[in-house]
C-alpha positions as CSV (number, residue, x, y, z in Angstrom):
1,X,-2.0,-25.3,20.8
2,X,-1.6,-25.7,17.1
3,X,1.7,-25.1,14.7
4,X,1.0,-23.1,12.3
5,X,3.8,-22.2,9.2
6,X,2.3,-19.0,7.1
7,X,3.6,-18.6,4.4
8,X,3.2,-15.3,2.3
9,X,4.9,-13.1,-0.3
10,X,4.3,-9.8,1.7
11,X,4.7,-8.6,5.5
12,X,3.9,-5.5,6.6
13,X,5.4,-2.6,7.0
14,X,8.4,-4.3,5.2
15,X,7.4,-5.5,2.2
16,X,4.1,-4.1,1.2
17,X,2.2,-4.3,-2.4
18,X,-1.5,-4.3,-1.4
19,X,-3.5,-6.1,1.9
20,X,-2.4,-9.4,1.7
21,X,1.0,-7.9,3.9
22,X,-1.2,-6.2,6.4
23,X,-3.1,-9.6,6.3
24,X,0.4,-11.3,6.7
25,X,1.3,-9.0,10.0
26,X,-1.9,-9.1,11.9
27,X,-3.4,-12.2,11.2
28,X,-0.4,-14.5,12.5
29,X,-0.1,-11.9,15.3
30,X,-3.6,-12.5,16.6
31,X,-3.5,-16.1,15.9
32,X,0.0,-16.1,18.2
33,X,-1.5,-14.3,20.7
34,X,-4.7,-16.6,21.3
35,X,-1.6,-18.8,22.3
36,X,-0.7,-20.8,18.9
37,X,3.2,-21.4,17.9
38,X,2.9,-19.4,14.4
39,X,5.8,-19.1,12.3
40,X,6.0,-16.7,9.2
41,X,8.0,-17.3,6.2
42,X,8.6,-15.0,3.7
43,X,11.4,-14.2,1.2
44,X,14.1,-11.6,2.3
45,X,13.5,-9.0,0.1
46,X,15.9,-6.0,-0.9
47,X,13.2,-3.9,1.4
48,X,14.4,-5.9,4.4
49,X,18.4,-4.8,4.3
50,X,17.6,-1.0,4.5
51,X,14.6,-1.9,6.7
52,X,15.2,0.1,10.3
53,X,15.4,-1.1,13.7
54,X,15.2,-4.3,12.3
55,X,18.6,-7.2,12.8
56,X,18.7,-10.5,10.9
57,X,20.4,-13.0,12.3
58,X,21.8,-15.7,9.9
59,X,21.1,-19.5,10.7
60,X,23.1,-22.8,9.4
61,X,24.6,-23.2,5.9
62,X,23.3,-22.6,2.4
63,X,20.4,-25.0,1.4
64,X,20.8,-26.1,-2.8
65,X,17.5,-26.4,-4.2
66,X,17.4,-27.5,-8.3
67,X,14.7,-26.3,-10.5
68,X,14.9,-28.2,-13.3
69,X,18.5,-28.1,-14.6
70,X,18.7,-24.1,-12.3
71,X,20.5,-24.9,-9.3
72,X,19.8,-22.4,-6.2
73,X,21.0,-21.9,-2.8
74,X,19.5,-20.3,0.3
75,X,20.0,-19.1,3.8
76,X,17.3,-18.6,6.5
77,X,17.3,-15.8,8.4
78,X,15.7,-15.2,11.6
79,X,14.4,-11.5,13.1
80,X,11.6,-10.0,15.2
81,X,8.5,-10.1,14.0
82,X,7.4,-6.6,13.2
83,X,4.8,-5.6,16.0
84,X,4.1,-1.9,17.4
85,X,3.4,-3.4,21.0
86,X,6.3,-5.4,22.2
87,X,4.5,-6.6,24.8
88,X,2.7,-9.1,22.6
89,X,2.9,-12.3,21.8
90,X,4.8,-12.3,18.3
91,X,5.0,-15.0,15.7
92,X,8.6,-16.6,14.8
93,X,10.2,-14.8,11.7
94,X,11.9,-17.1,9.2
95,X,13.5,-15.3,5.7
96,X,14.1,-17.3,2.8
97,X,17.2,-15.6,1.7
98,X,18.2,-16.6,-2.3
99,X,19.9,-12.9,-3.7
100,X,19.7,-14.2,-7.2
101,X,16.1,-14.4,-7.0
102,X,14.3,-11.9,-4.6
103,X,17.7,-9.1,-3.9
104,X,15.4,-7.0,-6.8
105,X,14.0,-3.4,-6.9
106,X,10.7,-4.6,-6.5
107,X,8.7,-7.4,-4.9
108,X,7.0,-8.7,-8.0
109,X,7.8,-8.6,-11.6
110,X,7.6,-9.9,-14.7
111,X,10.8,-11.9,-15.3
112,X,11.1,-15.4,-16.9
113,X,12.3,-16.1,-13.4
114,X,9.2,-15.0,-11.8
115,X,7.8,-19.1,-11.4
116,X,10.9,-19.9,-9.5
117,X,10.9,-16.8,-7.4
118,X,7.7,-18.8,-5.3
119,X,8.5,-21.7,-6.0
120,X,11.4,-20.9,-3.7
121,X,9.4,-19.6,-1.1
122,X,7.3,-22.6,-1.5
123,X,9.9,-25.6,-1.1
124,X,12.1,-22.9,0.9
125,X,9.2,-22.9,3.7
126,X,9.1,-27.2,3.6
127,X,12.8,-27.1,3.8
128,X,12.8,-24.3,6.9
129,X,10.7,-26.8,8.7
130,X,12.3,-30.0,7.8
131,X,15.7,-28.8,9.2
132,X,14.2,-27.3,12.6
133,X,12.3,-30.5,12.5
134,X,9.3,-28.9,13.5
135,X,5.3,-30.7,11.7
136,X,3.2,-28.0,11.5
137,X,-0.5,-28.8,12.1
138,X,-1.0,-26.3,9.3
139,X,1.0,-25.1,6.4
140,X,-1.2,-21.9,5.8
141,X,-0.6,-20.5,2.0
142,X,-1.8,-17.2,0.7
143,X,-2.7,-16.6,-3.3
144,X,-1.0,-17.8,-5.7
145,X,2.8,-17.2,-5.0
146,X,2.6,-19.9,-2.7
147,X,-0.2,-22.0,-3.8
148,X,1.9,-24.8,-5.3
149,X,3.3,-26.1,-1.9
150,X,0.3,-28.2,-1.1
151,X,1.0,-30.6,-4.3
152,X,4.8,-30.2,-3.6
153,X,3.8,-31.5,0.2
154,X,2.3,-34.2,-1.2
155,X,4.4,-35.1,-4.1
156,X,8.5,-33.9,-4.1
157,X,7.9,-34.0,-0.1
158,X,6.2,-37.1,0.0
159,X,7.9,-39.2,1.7
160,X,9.2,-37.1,4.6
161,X,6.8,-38.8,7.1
162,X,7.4,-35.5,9.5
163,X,4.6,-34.4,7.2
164,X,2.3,-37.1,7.7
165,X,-0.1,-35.4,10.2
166,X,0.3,-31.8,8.5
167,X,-2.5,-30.4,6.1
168,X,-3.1,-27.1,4.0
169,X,-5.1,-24.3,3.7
170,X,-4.8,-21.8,0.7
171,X,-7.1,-18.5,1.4
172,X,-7.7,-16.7,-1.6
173,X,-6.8,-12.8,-1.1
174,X,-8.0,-12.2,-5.1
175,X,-8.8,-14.4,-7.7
176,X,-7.5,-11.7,-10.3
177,X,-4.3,-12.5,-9.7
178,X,-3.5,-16.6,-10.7
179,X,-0.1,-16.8,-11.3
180,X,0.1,-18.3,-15.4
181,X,2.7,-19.5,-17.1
182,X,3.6,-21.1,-20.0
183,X,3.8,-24.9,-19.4
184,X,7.5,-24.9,-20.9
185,X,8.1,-24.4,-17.1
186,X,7.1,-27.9,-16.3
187,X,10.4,-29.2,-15.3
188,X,11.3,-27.0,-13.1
189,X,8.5,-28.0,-10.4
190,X,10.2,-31.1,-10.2
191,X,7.0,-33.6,-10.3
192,X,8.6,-36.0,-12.0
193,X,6.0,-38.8,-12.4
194,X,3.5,-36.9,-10.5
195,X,3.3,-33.9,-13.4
196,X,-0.2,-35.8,-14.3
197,X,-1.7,-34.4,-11.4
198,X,-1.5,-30.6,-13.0
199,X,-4.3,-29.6,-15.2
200,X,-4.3,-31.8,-18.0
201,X,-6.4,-29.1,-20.0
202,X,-4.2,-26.6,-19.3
203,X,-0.8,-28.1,-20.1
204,X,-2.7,-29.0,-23.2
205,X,-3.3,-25.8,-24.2
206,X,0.1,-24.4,-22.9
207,X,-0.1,-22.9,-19.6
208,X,0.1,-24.1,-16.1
209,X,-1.6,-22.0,-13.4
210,X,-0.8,-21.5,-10.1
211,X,-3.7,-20.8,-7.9
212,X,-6.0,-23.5,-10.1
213,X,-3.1,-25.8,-8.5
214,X,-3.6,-24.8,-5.2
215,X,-7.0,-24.9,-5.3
216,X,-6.9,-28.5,-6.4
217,X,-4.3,-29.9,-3.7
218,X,-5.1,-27.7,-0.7
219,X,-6.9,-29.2,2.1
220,X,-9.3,-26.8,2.8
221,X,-9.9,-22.9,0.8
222,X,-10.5,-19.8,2.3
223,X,-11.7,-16.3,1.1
224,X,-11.3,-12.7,3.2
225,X,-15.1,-12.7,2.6
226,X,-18.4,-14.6,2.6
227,X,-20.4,-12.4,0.4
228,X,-16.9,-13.0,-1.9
229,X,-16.5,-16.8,-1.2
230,X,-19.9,-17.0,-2.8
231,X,-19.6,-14.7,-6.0
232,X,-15.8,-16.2,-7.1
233,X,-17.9,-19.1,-7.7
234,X,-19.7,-17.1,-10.7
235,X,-18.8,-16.6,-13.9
236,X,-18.7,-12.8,-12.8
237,X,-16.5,-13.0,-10.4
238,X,-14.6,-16.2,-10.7
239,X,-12.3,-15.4,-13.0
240,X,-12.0,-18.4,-15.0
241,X,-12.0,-20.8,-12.1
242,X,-15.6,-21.0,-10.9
243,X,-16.3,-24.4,-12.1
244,X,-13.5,-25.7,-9.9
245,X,-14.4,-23.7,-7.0
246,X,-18.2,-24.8,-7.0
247,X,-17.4,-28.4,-7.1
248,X,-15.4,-27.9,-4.1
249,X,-17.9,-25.0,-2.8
250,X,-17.7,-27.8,0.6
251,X,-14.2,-27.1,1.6
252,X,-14.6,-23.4,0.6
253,X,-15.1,-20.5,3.8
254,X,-14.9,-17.1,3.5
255,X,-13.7,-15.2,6.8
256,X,-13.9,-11.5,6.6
257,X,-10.3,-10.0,7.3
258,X,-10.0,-7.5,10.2
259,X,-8.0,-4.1,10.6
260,X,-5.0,-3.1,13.0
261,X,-6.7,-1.5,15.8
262,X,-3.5,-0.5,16.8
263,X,-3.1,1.4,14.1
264,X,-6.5,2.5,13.1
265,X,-7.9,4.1,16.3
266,X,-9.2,7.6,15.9
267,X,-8.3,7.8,19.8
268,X,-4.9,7.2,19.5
269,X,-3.8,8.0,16.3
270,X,-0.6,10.2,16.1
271,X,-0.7,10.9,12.6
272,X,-3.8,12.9,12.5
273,X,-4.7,16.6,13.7
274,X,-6.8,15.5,16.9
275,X,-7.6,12.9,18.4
276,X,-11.2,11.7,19.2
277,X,-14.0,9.1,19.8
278,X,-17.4,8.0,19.6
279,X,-17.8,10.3,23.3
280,X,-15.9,13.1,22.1
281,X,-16.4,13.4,18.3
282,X,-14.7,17.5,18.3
283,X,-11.5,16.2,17.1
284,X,-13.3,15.0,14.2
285,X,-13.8,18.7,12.8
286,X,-10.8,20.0,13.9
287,X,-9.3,17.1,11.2
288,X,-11.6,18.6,8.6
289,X,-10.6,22.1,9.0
290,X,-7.2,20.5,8.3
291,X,-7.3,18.4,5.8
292,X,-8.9,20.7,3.5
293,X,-6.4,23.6,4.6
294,X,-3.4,21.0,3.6
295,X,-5.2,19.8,0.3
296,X,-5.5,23.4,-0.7
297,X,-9.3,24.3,-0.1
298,X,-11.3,26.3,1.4
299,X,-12.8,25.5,4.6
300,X,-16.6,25.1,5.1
301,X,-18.0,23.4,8.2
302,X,-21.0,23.1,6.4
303,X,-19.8,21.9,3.1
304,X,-19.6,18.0,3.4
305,X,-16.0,16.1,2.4
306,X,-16.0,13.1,0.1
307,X,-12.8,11.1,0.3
308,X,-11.1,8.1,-2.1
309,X,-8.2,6.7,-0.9
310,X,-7.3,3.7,-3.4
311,X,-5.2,1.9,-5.8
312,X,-6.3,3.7,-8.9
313,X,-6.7,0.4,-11.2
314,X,-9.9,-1.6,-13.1
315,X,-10.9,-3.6,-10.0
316,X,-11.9,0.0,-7.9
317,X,-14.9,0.7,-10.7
318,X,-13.5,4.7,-10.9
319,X,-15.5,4.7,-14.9
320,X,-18.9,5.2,-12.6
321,X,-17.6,8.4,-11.7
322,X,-17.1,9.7,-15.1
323,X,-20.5,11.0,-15.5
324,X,-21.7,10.7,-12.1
325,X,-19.2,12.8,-10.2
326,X,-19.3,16.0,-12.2
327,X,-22.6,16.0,-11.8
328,X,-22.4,15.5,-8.1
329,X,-19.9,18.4,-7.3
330,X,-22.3,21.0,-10.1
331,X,-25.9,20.3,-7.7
332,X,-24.0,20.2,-4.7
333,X,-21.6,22.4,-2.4
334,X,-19.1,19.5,-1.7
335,X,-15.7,18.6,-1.1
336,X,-13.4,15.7,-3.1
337,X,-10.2,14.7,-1.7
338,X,-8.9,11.8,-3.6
339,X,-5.3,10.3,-2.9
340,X,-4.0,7.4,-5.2
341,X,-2.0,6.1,-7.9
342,X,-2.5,3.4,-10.7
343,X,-3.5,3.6,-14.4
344,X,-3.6,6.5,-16.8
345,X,-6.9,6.9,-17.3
346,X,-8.1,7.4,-13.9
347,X,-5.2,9.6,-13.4
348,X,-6.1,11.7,-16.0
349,X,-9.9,11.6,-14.7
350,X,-8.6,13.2,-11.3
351,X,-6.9,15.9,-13.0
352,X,-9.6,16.7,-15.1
353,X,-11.8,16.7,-12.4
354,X,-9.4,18.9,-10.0
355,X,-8.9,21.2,-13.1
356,X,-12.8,21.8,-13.8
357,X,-13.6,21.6,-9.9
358,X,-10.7,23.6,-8.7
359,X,-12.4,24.8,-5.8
360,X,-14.2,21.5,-4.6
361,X,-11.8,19.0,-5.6
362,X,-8.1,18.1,-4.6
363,X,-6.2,14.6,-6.4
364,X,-3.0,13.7,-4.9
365,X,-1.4,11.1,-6.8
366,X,1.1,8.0,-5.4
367,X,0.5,7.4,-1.6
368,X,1.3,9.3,1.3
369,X,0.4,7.5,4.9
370,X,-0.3,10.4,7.0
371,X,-2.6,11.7,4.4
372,X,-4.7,8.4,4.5
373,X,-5.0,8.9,8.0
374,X,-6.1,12.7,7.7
375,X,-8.8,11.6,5.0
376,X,-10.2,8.9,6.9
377,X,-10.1,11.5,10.1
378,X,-11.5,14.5,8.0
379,X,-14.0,13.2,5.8
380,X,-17.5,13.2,6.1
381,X,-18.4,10.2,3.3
382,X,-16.1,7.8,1.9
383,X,-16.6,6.5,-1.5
384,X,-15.5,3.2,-2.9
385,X,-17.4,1.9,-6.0
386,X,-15.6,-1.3,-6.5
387,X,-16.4,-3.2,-9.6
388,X,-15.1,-6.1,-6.8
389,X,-13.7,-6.4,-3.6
390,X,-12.6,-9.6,-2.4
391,X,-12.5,-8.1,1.2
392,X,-11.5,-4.0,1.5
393,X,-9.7,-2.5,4.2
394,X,-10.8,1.1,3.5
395,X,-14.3,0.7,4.6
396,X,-13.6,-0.4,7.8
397,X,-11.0,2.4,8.8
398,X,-14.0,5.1,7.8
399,X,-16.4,3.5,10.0
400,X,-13.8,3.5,13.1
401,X,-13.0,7.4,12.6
402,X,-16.7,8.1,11.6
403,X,-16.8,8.5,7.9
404,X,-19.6,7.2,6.1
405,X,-18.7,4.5,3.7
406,X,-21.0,4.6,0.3
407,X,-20.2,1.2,-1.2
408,X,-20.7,-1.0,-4.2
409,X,-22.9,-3.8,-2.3
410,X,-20.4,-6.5,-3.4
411,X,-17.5,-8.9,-1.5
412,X,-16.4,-7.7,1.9
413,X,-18.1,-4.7,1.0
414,X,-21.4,-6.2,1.7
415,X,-20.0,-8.0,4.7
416,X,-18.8,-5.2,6.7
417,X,-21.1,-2.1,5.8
418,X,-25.0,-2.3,7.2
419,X,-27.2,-0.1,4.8
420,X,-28.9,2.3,7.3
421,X,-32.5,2.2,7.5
422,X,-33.8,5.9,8.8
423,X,-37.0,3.8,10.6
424,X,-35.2,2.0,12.8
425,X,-31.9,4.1,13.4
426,X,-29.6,1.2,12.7
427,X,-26.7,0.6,10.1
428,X,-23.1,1.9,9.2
429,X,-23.4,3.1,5.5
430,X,-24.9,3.4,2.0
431,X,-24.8,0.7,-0.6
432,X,-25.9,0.7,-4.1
433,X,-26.4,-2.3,-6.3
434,X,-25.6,-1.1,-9.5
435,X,-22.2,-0.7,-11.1
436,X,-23.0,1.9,-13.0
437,X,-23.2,5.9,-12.4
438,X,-26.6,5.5,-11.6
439,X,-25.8,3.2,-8.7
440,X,-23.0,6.1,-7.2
441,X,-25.9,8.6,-7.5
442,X,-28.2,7.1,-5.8
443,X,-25.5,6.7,-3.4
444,X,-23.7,9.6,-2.4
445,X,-27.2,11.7,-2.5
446,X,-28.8,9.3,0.2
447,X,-25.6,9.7,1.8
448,X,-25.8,13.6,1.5
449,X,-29.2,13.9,2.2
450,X,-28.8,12.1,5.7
451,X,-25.7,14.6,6.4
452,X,-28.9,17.1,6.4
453,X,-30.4,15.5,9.0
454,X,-28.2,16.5,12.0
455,X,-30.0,13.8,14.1
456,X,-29.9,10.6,11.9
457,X,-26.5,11.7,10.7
458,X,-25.1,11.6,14.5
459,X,-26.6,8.0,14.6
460,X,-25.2,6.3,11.5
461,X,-22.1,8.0,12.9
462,X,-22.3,7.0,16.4
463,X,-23.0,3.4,14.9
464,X,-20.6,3.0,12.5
465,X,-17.5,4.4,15.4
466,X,-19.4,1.3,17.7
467,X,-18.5,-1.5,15.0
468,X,-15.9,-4.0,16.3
469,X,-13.3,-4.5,13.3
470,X,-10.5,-6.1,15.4
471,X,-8.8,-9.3,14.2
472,X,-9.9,-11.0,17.7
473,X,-13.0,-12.7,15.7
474,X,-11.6,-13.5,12.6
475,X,-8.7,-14.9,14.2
476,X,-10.5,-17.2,15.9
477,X,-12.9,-18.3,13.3
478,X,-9.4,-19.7,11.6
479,X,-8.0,-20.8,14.8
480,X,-11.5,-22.8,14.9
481,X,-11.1,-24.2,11.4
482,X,-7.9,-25.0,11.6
483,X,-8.6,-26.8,14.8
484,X,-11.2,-28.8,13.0
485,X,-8.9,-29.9,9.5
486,X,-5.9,-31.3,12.4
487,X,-8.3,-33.1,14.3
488,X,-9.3,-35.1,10.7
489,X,-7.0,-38.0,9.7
490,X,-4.9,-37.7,6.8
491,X,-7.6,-39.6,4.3
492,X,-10.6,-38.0,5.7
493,X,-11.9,-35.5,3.7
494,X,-12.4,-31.9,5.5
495,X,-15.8,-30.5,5.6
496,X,-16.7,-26.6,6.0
497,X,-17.6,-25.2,8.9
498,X,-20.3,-22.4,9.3
């Protein structure tokens, strides 16, 4: 049995931004269940006092932290792990409780504070374990809100020998998103003579990042992808820190991420019209019928249904629709449902699009649950033509509930949808190469050309509702690395495993 401490700025459903809380709820779930003692630490948000049918408990006194010359204080809470299915084995819950810092209308910001808002989490989570005395085999950290704790581990916490045995593993959930800021904030991590382990370069030239830290101190790297392990250590893709990720390309795994089958199970789902399966698709058309009726359009077995269900921002590659989609909806009788919510120009697109399409297309903007789970139930083809995509969730909900995924063949992307080949019968989905409108061309009329075909449309359906997305295998692909980097002693260099 291993001890595992995740740490993570997110937990779903109670504080959500993006995947890495759904990551935060089902992978230390799964990981508990295969029998590990997992414990979850994450800052106790405003979200968590209103949250229902959950109770906090408060444990021992305030704990002063000093950043710098800002002196803080915390209390840990304890609560249930959230989990639909009580029966489960659930994770320990630990809150990192510090009002002055996270009691804020939203989870992130952009504060002067922001730096110390993880850093608390960070030391909070050393300090949680230090007083229950518990050495976790692995300190598991997730982007770059907690990617300083494996230098503070080995530096501030140095000499706690509880430690001695325990390593680190940072798994990068996006590479946009570094955490930089301006290297006046030096004394507030505390180094003391160990600040010339930073990035010289960087302090140099005024900044001090976050992630590059973590990527420089931690054990051993993940990604939620192969395909996306392999391109952040490009100059396309890495963001800035592909040098540093190719020289330690041999402590770098990508694992793809899996989906809450609990959750996402066309069979069981209460939140769409009806429910069905691979052995009884009818449900599937009934959810059609209704989705179009509640998006205001009119119904048409025979008319296929395209849906987007996404962050509306640069990284979802919505610019190859400009040109692509208008041209899509005028050759063909089709149906656009779109729900999202993000920058102005894509906005605006939607609108446009909904205003000169009024018939074929319907855009809700901001995000409504239910209505995610009636567009993956309804829809025929699901489009996502991601400029990048460390991992995607999206893709692998359409292929459960029998939506076509067209893809961008990049990250996760590539991982988790199997172009179909018409010879053989096998595959999931389209992808195209090309980021460009070209590329969505190309893709949505294969796509609509096999919806013609009654018979190979029935098999790239029945194959895609086949695919196993549960978090059973990824769960133990970390469980088996994890296993691995304990096993090592503390001087001995992990090693990837394939």
């Amino acid at each position: 049995m291993l001890k595992i401490c995740f740490i993570t700025s997110e937990l779903a459903p109670l504080a959500k931004v993006g995947g890495l809380a759904d990551v935060s709820q089902a992978l230390p779930l799964a990981l508990a269940e295969l029998g590990h003692d997992v414990r979850v630490i994450v800052p106790y948000y405003r979200e968590f006092q209103t949250a229902p049918d959950h109770n906090f408990i408060r444990t021992g006194p305030f704990i002063e932290l000093k950043f710098g010359s800002h002196p803080y204080s915390f209390q840990v809470l304890e609560g249930e792990f959230p989990s639909r299915d009580h029966s489960r084995q659930t994770p320990q819950l630990h809150l990192v409780d510090c009002p002055e810092l996270f009691d804020r209308p939203a989870i992130y910001g952009d504060s002067e504070e922001e730096h110390l808002r993880f850093l608390m989490l960070s030391r909070g989570a050393i300090e949680i374990c230090q007083r229950m005395k518990w050495a976790p085999d692995i300190f598991h950290v997730n982007d770059w809100q907690t990617a300083m704790l494996p230098l503070l581990l080995k530096t501030v916490y140095g000499w706690d020998r509880l430690f001695d045995a325990s390593r680190s593993v940072l798994t990068i959930h996006n590479i946009g998103h570094q955490g930089v800021f301006p290297a006046d904030i030096l004394e507030d991590l505390n180094l003391g003579p160990a600040e010339t382990l930073l990035h010289q370069q960087d302090l140099s030239e005024g900044r001090i990042n976050f992630l590059k830290t973590g990527l420089l101190y931690s054990d051993l790297l993940t990604a939620v992808s192969p395909t996306y392990a392999r391109e952040i250590q490009t100059a396309d893709y890495g963001m800035g820190l592909e040098q540093l990720l190719s020289a330690r390309r041999s402590l770098l795994q990508g694992i793809v991420n899996g989906i809450d089958t609990d959750v996402w199970n066309p069979a069981t789902d209460e939140l769409i019209t009806a429910r069905f399966s691979v052995a009884d698709r009818s449900g599937k058309r009934q959810n059609k019928t209704c989705l179009l009726e509640t998006m205001g359009l009119e119904p048409n077995p025979g008319a296929p249904v395209v849906g987007i269900v996404s962050r509306l921002t640069h990284q979802k590659g919505f610019e190859t629709l400009y040109e692509s989609m208008p041209i899509l909806l005028s050759e063909n009788d089709l149906r656009l449902v779109v729900l999202g919510s993000g920058e102005t120009q894509y906005i605006d697109f939607f609108e446009q699009l909904k205003r000169q399409f009024s018939d074929k297309v319907a855009f809700h903007e901001g995000f409504d649950n239910r209505l995610a789970h009636q567009i993956e139930a309804g829809s025929d083809i699901f489009l996502m033509p991601s400029r990048y995509e460390p991992c995607g969730l999206n893709q692998m909900y359409s292929q459960t509930y029998g939506t076509i995924p067209v893809v961008r063949n990049t990250g996760g992307l590539a991982d988790t949808v199997i172009q179909y080949d018409e010879s053989t019968g096998r595959g999931t989905g389209i992808l195209f190469d090309e980021f460009t409108n070209q590329g969505v061309l190309w893709g949505v009329r294969r796509a609509l050309q096999l919806y013609q075909d009654p018979d190979q449309w029935y098999q790239i359906v029945s194959n895609a509702m086949m695919q196993d997305f549960s978090w059973n295998r990824s769960a133990r692909q970390y469980a088996e690395l994890f296993e691995r980097l304990s096993q090592l002693s503390p001087t001995e260099p992990a090693a990837k495993t394939t």
